[in-house]
C-alpha positions in Angstrom: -20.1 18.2 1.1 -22.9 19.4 -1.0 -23.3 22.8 -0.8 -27.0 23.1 -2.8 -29.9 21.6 -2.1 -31.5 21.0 -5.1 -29.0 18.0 -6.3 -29.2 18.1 -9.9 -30.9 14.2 -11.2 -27.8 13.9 -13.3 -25.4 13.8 -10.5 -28.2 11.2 -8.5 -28.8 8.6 -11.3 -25.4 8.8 -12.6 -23.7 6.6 -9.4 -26.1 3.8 -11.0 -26.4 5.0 -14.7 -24.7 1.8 -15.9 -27.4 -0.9 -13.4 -30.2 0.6 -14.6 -29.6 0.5 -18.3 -28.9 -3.4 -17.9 -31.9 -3.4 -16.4 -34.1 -2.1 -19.3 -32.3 -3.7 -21.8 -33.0 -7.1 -19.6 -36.4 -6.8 -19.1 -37.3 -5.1 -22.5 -36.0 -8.7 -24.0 -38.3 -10.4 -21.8 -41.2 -8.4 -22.7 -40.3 -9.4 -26.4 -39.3 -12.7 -25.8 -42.7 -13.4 -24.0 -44.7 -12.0 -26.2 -43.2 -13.3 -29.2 -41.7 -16.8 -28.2 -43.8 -19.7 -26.6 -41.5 -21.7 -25.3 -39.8 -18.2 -23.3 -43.7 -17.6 -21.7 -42.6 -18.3 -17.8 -44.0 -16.7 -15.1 -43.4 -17.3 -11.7 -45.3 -16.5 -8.5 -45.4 -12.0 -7.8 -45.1 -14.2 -4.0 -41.5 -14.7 -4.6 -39.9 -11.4 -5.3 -41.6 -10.2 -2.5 -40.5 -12.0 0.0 -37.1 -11.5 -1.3 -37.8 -8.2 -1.9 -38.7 -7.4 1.6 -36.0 -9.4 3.0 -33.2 -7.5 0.7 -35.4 -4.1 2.0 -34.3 -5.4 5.5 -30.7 -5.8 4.6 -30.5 -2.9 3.0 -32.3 -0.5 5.6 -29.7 -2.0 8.3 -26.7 -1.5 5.9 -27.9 2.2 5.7 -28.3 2.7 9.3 -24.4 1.5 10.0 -23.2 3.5 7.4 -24.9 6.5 8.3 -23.7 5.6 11.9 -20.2 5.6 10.9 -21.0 9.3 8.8 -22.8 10.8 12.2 -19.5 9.5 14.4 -17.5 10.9 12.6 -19.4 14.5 12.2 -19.6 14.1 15.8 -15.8 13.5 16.6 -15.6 16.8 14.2 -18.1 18.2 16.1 -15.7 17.8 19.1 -12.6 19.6 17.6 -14.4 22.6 16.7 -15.2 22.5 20.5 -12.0 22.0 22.1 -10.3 24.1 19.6 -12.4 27.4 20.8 -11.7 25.8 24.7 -8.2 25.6 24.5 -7.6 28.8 22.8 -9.6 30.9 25.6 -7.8 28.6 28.4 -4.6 29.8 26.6 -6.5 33.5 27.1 -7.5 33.0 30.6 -4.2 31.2 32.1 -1.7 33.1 30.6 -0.6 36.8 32.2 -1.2 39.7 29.8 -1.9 37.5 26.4 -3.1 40.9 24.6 -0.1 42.7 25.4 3.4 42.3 24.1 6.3 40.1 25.0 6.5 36.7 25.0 3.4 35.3 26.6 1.7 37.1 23.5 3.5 34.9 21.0 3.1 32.0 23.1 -0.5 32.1 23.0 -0.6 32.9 19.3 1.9 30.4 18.1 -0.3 27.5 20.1 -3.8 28.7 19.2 -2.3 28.7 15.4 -0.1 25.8 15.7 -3.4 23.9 16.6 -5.5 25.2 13.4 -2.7 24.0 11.6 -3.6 20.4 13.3 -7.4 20.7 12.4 -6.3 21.2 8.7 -3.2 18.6 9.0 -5.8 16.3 10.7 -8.5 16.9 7.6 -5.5 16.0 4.8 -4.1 13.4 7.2 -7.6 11.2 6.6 -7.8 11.8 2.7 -4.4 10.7 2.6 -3.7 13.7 0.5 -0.4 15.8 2.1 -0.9 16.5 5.3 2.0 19.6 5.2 0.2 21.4 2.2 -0.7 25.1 3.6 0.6 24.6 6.8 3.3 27.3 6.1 1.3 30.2 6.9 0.1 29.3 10.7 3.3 27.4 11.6 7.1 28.1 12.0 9.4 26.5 9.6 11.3 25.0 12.4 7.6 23.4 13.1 7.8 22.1 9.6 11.1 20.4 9.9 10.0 18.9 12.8 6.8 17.3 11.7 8.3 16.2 9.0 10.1 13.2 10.5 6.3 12.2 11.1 4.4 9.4 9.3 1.7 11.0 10.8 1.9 14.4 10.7 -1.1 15.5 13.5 0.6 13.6 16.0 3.7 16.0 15.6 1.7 19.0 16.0 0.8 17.8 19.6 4.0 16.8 20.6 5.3 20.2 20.1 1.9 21.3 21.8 2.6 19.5 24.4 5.8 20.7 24.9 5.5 24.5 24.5 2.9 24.0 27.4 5.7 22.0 29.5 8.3 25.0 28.7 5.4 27.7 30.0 5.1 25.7 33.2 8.5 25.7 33.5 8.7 29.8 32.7 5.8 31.2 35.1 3.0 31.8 32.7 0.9 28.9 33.7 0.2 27.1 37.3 0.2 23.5 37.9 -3.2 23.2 37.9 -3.2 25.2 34.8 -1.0 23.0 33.0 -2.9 19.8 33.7 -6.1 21.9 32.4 -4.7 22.5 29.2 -3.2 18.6 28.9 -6.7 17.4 29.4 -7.7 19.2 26.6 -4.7 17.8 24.2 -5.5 14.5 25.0 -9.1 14.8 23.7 -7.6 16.4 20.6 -5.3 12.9 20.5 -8.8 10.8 21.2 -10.8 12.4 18.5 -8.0 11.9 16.1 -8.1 8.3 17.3 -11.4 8.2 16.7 -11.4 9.6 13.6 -8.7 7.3 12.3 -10.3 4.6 13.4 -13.3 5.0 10.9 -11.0 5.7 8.5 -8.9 2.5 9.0 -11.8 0.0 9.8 -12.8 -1.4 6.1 -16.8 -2.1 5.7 -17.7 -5.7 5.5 -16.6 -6.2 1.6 -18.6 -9.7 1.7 -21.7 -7.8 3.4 -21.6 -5.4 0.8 -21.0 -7.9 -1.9 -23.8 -10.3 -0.6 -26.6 -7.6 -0.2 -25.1 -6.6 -4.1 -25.7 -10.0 -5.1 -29.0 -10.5 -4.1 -30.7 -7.2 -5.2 -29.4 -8.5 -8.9 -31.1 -11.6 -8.0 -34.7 -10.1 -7.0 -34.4 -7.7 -10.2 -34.1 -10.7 -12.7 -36.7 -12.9 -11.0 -39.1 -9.5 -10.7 -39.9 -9.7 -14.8 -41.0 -13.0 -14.1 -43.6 -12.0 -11.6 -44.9 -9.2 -13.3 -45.0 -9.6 -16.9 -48.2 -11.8 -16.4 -50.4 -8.7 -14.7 -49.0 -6.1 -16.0 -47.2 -7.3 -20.0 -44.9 -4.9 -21.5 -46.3 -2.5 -18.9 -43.6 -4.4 -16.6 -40.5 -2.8 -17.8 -41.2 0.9 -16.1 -42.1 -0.8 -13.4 -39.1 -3.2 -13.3 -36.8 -0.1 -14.2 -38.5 2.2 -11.0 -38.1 -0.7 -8.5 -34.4 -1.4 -9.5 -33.6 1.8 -9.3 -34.9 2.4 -6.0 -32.7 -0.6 -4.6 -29.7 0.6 -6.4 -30.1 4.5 -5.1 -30.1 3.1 -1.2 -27.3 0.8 -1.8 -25.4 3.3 -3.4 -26.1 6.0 -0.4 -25.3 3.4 1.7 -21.7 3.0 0.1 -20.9 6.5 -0.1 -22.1 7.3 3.5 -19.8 4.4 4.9 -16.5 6.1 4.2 -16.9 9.9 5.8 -13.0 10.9 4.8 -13.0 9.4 1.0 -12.7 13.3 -0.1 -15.8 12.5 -2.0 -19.1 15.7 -2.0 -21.2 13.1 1.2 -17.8 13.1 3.2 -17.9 14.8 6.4 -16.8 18.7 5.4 -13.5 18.8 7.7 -12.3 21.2 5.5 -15.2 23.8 5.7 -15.3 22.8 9.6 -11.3 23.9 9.7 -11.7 27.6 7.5 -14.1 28.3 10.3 -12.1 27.0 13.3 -9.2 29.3 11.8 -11.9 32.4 11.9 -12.8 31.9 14.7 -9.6 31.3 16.3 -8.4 34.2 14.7 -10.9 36.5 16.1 -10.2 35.5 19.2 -6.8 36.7 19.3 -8.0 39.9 17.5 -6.3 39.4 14.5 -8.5 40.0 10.6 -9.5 36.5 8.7 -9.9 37.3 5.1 -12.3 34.7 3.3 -9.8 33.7 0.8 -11.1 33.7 -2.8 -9.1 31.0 -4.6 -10.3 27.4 -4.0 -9.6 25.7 -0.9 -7.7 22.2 -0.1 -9.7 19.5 -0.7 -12.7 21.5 -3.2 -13.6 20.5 -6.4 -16.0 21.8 -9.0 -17.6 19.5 -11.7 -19.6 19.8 -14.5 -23.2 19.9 -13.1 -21.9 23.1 -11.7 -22.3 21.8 -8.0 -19.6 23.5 -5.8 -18.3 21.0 -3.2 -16.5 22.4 0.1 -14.8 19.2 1.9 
């Protein structure tokens, strides 16, 4: 994610660096070409690239809408975790007998409070399809470890042993029927906004939408020459040059916005969103969280000196 506000125009106009030199260089040779060779002196109706203008502004406005619908889901599923993280963790507080003092039911409330920040940052890895193991050894057991490692699908693991640590607390005392089925609930909306999540992930954007809408903003650019060269003479390539470049900026938001776990600085930051669930968390069962000063999983730093947190 972006962490400044003022986004430097180099990092903006370099997704379409490339387009919008084509573009000059095409409508510069027009320009000369017009001016210079008779028989290259067509002009066409401003009528027409504005109608297909407009109707490529349609297409493109509605592209942006479900992408940033797809970006808001899934900022909202995050949303969610954050949520029933900080629930289950004072459930585990509240149902528990003595959770502040010492003995067991101590270290069974801190083992599943940390076992589950290790899910949010498995979870967060999981969807970049980076390793979803890396820096789980400090909140987890390494028993824990050889266990989820049988898993394709390393989250779904960390609720399976979840779920059972809450079955062996019924089964001890700590926790009441009622209790246990209070706690489930909350596991299972852990394993739907997973679901969730993975289903944005997994569910590809249109390729021939995209490739369509592509198509056709090429298609108003090289008819737009034609149409203006006529009012406006060499004055036309600025103006051809702003125009394009507006079209290509929304299209290229509109990509980048349509796939929120691409570990990319407009994905949804699920790894700042985890470094505060684990403070939080960790406050909670009175223990110190250090703001650690090297770099974490999933940051990057690039040369328009723009820090990204994912």
């Amino acid at each position: 994610m972006l962490l400044k506000e003022n986004i430097p125009a180099k990092y903006i106009f370099g997704k379409i660096r490339k387009d919008v030199i084509m573009v000059a260089v095409y409508s510069i040779l027009i320009a000369i070409m017009y001016n210079n060779f008779h028989f290259t002196r067509i002009s066409i109706p401003i009528a027409v690239p504005t109608i297909l203008g407009t109707v490529i502004s349609l297409l493109l406005a509605f592209k942006s809408n479900q992408a940033y619908d797809r970006w808001w889901e899934a900022r909202t599923l995050w949303g969610g975790i954050v949520n029933d993280t900080r629930t289950l963790t004072r459930q585990l507080m509240t149902f528990v007998d003595t959770p502040y003092g010492e003995g067991d039911e101590k270290a069974f409330c801190e083992r599943v409070a940390k076992r589950q920040i290790a899910w949010c940052y498995s979870l967060s890895q999981h969807l970049r399809k980076q390793d979803a193991l890396n820096g789980l050894e400090r909140l987890i057991s390494e028993e824990d470890i050889n266990h989820v490692k049988k898993y394709s699908n390393v989250p779904v693991g960390l609720l399976e042993l979840q779920g059972a640590d809450l079955r062996s607390a019924y089964k001890l005392g700590w926790i009441n029927e009622y209790q246990q089925v209070q706690l489930d609930e909350t596991l299972v909306r852990f394993s739907n906004e997973m679901g969730g999540c993975e289903r944005i992930k997994n569910t590809v954007f249109p390729a021939t939408y995209s490739t369509y809408i592509h198509l056709s903003v090429w298609l108003f650019i090289l008819l737009l020459p034609f149409g203006l060269i006529e009012f406006f003479g060499v004055v036309e390539v600025p103006l051809v040059i702003a125009i394009a470049s507006s079209f290509f900026l929304i299209e290229s938001m509109a990509i980048h916005l349509q796939d929120p776990f691409e570990n990319k600085p407009t994905d949804t930051p699920t790894t700042t969103i985890s470094r505060n669930i684990e403070r939080d968390i960790k406050q909670m069962l009175k223990e110190n969280f250090k703001q650690e000063d090297e770099v974490p999983v999933g940051a990057s730093y690039n040369q328009s000196k723009i820090f990204y947190i994912l």
